[in-house]
N, C-alpha and C positions, 0 to 999 in steps of 0.2 A: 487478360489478367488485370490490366492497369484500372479498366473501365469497369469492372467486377469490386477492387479494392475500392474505388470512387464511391460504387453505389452502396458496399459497405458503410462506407464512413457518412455516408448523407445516411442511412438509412438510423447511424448510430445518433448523430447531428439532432435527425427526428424525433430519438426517445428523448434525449438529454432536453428539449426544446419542451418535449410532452412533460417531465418532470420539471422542470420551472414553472410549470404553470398550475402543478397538484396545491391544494392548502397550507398555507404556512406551516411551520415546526411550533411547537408550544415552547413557549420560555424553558431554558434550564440552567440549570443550581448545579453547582460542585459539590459533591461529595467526599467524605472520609477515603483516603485505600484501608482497606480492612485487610492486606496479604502479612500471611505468617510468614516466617524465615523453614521453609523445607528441608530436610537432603532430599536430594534424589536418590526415591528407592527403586530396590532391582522391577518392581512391577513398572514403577514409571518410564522409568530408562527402557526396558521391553517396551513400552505401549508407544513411546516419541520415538523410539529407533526403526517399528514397524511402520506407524504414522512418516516418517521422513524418508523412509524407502519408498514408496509409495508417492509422497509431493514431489521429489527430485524427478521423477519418472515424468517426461511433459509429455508426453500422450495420458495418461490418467486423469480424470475427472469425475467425481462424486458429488453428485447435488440430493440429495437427501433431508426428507421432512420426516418431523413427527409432532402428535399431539404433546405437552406438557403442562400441566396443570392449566388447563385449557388453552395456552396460547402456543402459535407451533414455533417448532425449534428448527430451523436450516441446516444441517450439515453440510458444506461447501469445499471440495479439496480439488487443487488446482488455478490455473490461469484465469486472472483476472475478466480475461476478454471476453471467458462464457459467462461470466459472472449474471451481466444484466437479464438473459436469459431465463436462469436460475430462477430470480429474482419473481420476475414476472409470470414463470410458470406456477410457483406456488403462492404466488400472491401474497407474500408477507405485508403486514402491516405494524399501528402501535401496541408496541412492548414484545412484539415478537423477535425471536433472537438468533442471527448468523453466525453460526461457531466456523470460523473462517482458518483454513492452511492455505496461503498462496505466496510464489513466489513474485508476484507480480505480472505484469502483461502490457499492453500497449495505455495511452492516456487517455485516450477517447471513449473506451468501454469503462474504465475505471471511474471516468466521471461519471458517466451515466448513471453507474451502479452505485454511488457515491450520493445523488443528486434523488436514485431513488428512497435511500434508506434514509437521506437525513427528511425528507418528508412528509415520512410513514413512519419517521421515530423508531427507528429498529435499533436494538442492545444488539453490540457487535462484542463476539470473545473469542480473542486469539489463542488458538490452539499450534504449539509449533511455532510457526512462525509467521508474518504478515510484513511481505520487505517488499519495498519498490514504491510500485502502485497500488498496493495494496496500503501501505502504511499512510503513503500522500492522500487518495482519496476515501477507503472504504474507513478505517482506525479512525479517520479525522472526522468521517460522518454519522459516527456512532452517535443514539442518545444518549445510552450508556454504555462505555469500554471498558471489557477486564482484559487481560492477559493472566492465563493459567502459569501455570509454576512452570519452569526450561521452558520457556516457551519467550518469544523476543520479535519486538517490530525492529524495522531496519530500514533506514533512510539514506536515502542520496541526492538530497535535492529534487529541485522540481527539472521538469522535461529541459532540455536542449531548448537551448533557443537558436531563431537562423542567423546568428551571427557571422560574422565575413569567416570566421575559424571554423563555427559548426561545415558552413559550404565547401569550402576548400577539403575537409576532411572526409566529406561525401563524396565530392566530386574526385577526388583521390581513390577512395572506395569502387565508384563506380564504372571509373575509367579504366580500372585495372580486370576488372573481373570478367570473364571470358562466359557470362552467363547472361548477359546481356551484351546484343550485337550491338554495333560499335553501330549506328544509323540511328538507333534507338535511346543510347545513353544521355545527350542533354535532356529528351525529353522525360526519361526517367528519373535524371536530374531535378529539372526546372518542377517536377510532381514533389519530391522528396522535400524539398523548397517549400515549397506549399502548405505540405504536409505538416513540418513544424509551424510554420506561423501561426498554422489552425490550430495546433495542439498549445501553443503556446498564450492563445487569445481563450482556449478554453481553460486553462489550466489557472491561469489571471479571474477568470468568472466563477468558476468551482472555489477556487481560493477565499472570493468575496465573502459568496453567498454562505459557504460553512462558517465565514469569522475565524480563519486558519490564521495565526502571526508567520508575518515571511521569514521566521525565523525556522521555521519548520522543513522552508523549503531550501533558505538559501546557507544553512548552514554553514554559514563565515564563522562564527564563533568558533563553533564544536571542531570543523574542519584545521582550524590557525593552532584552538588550543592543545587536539590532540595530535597533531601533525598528519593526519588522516592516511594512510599509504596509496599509492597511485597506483594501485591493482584493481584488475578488472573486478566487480562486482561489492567494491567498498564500501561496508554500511556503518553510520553510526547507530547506535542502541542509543536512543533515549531516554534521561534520565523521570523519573517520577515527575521531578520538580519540573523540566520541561515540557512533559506530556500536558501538567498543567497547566504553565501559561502559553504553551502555544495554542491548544488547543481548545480554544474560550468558550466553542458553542457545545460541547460534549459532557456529559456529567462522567463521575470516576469512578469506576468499584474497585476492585482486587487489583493493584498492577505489579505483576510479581517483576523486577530487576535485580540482576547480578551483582547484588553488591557485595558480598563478599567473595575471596578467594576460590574457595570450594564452589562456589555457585558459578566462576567463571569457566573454572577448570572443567566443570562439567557442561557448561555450553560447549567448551572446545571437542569434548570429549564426543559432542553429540550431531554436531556440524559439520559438514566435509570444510575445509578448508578454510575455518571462523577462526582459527589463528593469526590467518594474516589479513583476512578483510572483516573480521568486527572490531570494531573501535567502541570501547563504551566511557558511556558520555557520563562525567564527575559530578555526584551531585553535589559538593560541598563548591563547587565554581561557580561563578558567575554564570547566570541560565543565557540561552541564546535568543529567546522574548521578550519581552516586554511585562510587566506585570500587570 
């Protein structure tokens, strides 16, 4: 199993290696948001409630093409990790468009897939929701990014890093668990070890090359300002104003955010458990980028 995940991850190393070396990205320009103020109506609320039954489910996957005004359109729902895949089976290129649901997945395919689209200049538009790795690498590597109406990226900083804390916490994990024999646990260990400091050297490199602000990642701001809760799966929602300076190399269409009451109330109403782990981020504050 261990030497199977290895040759996985070299084999993922490989693609992210082959996408550094595709044609530069053409220069881009920021854009107007052009998004209107919605209700949620009863058809949309059907169409995101059916769509989020379906995302939540982690065995479901939909990779999905079609022609549109001659360029093709991706329909993508699901885990990051098949992502690259996806990618490369229908060969998207410039100005063709990933209408993305994912809850995220591991760092290493996120890059890759991340590293493919920014490119080949792919418009990336968040349908649902786009949280984790999805929002760090795929949202940040758009040419151009919309997010549709109830629909929200979701951040939690960048990966783990192998700090003396992260170890100790693995190593507590690992030592406890009766699913790895106890002969075998430092070296599954000393892998997991590993494991981060590669995701954490790629994560530093994708970072670069998209022109991402570390504010995106390391959310000290947003975190201090809103007190952020210490529950599992905590996302801040990013405001307009910071989608824009963090993310410098992206142009910007539609980005629909909850700013009002009603708008909030029906995230809640539309998210299993977004009451107590979304946090959304103030736009009249101080941004957590740089301008």
């Amino acid at each position: 199993m261990r030497r199977s995940l290895l040759n996985f991850r070299a084999c993922l190393i490989g693609l992210f290696a082959a996408a550094m070396a595709w044609p530069p990205s053409m220069g881009r320009a920021w854009s107007q948001d052009t998004s209107e103020r919605l209700a949620l109506s009863d058809s949309r609320r059907s169409e995101l409630r059916e769509l989020l039954e379906r995302a939540f489910d982690n065995s479901h996957n939909k990779c999905e093409v079609r022609i549109q005004g001659g360029k093709k359109w991706l329909t993508f729902e699901g885990s990051t990790d098949l992502l690259p895949a996806c990618l490369t089976t229908h060969r998207l290129g410039p100005n063709d468009t990933l209408q993305i649901t994912s809850q995220g997945g591991l760092t290493t395919p996120a890059i890759v897939a991340g590293m493919y689209i920014d490119k080949w200049r792919i418009n990336v538009q968040i349908e649902g929701f786009c949280m984790s790795s999805c929002a760090n690498y795929i949202a940040a590597a758009a040419n151009t990014l919309s997010i549709n109406s109830f629909s929200v990226l979701g951040l939690h900083g960048a990966p783990a890093l192998a700090s003396q804390e992260a170890v100790d916490e693995l190593r507590a994990q690992i030592m406890k668990t009766s699913q790895i024999a106890e002969s075998d646990r430092e070296k599954v260990l000393k892998a997991s070890i590993d494991g981060l400091r590669q995701d954490s050297g790629m994560h530093q490199l994708a970072a670069m090359s998209l022109n991402v602000d570390s504010g995106w990642y390391e959310l000290k701001e947003m975190r201090k300002r809103h007190q952020l809760p210490a529950v599992r799966g905590a996302m801040v929602i990013p405001s307009r104003r910071n989608v824009l300076n963090c993310l410098k190399g992206v142009q910007v269409g539609a980005l629909w955010f909850p700013e009002t009451a009603a708008d909030r109330e029906a995230i809640w109403e539309l998210y299993p458990s977004s009451r107590t782990q979304f946090t959304f981020d103030d736009e009249t504050s101080s941004v957590a980028c740089s301008l």
